[in-house]
N, C-alpha and C positions, 0 to 999 in steps of 0.2 A: 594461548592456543586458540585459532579459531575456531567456530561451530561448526555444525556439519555444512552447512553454507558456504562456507570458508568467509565469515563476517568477525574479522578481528574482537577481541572482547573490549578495545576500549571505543569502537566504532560500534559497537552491541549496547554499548551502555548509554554514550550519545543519544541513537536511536530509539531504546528505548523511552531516556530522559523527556525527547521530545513528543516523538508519537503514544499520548496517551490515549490516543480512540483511535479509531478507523483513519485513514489519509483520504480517503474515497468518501464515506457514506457519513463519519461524526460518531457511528455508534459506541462507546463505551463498550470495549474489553469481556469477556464474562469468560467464567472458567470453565473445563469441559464439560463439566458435569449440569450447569446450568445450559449451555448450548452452542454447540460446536459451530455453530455459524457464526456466532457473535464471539468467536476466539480468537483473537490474536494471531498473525501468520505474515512470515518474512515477505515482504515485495519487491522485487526487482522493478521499477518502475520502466524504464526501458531492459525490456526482456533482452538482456543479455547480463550472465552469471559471473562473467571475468568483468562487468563494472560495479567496483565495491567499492563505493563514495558515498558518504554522507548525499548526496543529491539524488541517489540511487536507489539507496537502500531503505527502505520506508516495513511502518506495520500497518497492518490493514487486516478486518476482519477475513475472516476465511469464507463467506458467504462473498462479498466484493474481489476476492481473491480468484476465489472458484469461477465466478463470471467476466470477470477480465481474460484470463487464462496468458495465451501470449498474444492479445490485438495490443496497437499501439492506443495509448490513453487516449488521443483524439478521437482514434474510431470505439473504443470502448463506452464513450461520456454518451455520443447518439444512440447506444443498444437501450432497445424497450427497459432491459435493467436498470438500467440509470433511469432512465425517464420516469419509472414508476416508483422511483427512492427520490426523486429531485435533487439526483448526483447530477454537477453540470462542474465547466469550467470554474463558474463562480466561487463554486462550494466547497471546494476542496481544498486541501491545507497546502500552506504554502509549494511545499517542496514536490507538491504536485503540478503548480500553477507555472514554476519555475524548469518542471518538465516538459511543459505545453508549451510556452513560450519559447523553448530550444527546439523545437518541432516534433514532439513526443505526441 
């Protein structure tokens, strides 16, 4: 059964498998109680909810989450947010980059 996402579970485990930090920022994971910003939270990369692909579906903190919100990654990389984390093209995990490059 999928999550409340509607994100398959063996497409949940995938995802998790691979994104152990942030897709955006690199940070390592922390639990609520250490800080709610540095927690783990589902990402649509290309904000839209009916696409649930491995190329889609990413973790990313909830502080990088929060500040994306729905801009398209392109225009999200130039916001002063990024720029004051030294999030850029560069730096981001692949299946971000692989966003960018399909015009995301």
């Amino acid at each position: 059964m999928a999550n409340k996402w509607n994100i398959p579970p063996w497409l949940e485990a995938k995802v998790r498998e691979r994104d152990v930090v942030c897709v955006y920022c690199g940070n390592v994971f922390t639990q609520p109680e250490v800080s709610m910003k540095s927690q783990s939270s589902w990402e649509h990369i290309i904000n839209d909810a009916t696409i649930v692909t491995e190329d889609n579906i990413a973790l990313c903190c909830r502080g990088c989450n929060a500040s994306k919100g729905q801009k398209r990654v392109s225009v999200w990389l130039s916001s002063p947010y990024c720029k004051k984390r030294d999030i850029s093209p560069e730096t981001v995990a692949p299946v971000v980059k692989r966003a960018i490059l399909n015009g995301q």
